[in-house]
C-alpha positions, 0 to 999 in steps of 0.5 A, spaced: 705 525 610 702 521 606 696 519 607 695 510 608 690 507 604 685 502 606 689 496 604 681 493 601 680 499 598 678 495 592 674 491 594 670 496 598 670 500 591 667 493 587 662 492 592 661 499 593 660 498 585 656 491 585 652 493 591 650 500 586 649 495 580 644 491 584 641 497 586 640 499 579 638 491 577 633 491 583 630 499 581 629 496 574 626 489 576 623 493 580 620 498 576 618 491 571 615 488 576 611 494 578 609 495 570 607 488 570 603 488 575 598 493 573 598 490 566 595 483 570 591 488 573 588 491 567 587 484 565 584 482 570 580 488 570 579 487 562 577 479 564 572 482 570 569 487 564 569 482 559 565 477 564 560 481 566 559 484 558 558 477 557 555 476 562 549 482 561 549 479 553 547 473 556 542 475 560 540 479 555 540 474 550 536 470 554 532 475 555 531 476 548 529 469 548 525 469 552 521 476 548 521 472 542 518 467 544 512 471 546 513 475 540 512 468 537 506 467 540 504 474 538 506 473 531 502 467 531 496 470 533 498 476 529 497 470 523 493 467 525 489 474 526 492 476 518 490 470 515 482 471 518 482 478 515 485 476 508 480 471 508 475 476 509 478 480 505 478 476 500 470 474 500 469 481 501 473 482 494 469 476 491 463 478 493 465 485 490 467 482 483 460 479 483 458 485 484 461 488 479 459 484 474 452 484 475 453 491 475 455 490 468 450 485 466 445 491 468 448 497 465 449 493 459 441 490 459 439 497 461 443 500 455 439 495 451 433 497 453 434 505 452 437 503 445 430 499 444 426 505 447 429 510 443 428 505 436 420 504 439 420 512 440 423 513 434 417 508 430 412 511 434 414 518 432 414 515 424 408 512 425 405 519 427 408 523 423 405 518 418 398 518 421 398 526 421 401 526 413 395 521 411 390 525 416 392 532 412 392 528 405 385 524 407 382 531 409 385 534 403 382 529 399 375 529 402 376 537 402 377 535 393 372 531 392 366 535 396 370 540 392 368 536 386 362 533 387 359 540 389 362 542 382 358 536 379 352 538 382 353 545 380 354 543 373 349 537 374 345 543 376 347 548 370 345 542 365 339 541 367 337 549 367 333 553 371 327 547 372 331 542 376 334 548 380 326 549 384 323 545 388 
């Protein structure tokens, strides 16, 4: 016996088939759906992320504003600081300067002084060494002419003979 067929048994096939195919679209759609859902929801996340960095930058920015200007006030009052130094230091170096230059002047007039000394040491030694020398010839020529005068005496003496020897 020959089995009957389902007179529709196409259609049933051709739906059965439409039917598998729009399950398959569908799994695909939905499996997009789904991928593209987590991508919104990694933007989103990205976006919320990228909002609150942003956001800290911001705070932080203004908050670095807000240091700055006190950093300004303290680099202000640094300079103000810096430029009153530097100006004491700038006399201290001038009175430095001045300093030296009379240091200088000094040095200078003592070296002069020195050099004079030595040159009125040095003719008060020839003076004395001159005045040693004429001592030793004055006494060396007193010693010769009373050496001389004794000798005249003497000879006087002889010339006159034995009377004028006696008194």
């Amino acid at each position: 016996m020959k089995r009957r067929r389902y007179p529709l048994e196409a259609l049933r096939e051709l739906r059965r088939r439409t039917t598998e195919d729009r399950r398959l679209d569908t799994a695909k759609r939905q499996t997009e759906h789904q991928a593209a859902e987590q991508a919104l929801s990694q933007a989103r996340a990205g976006r919320q992320r990228a909002e609150q960095a942003a956001g800290a930058v911001d705070e932080a920015e203004h908050a670095r504003v807000e240091q700055g200007q006190a950093r300004a006030l303290d680099l202000q009052q640094h300079g103000a600081w810096q430029a009153g130094a530097q100006g004491r230091l700038d006399q201290l170096r001038a009175q430095e300067t001045s300093a030296q230059a009379t240091e200088r002047k000094t040095a200078l007039a003592e070296e002069h002084a020195r050099a004079r000394l030595a040159s009125a040491d040095a003719d008060e030694r020839v003076v004395e060494r001159h005045e040693r020398s004429w001592k030793q010839r004055s006494e060396a020529a007193d010693e010769k002419a009373g050496e001389e005068e004794a000798a005249e005496r003497h000879a006087a003496r002889r010339a006159r003979g034995p009377q004028g020897g006696a008194r």
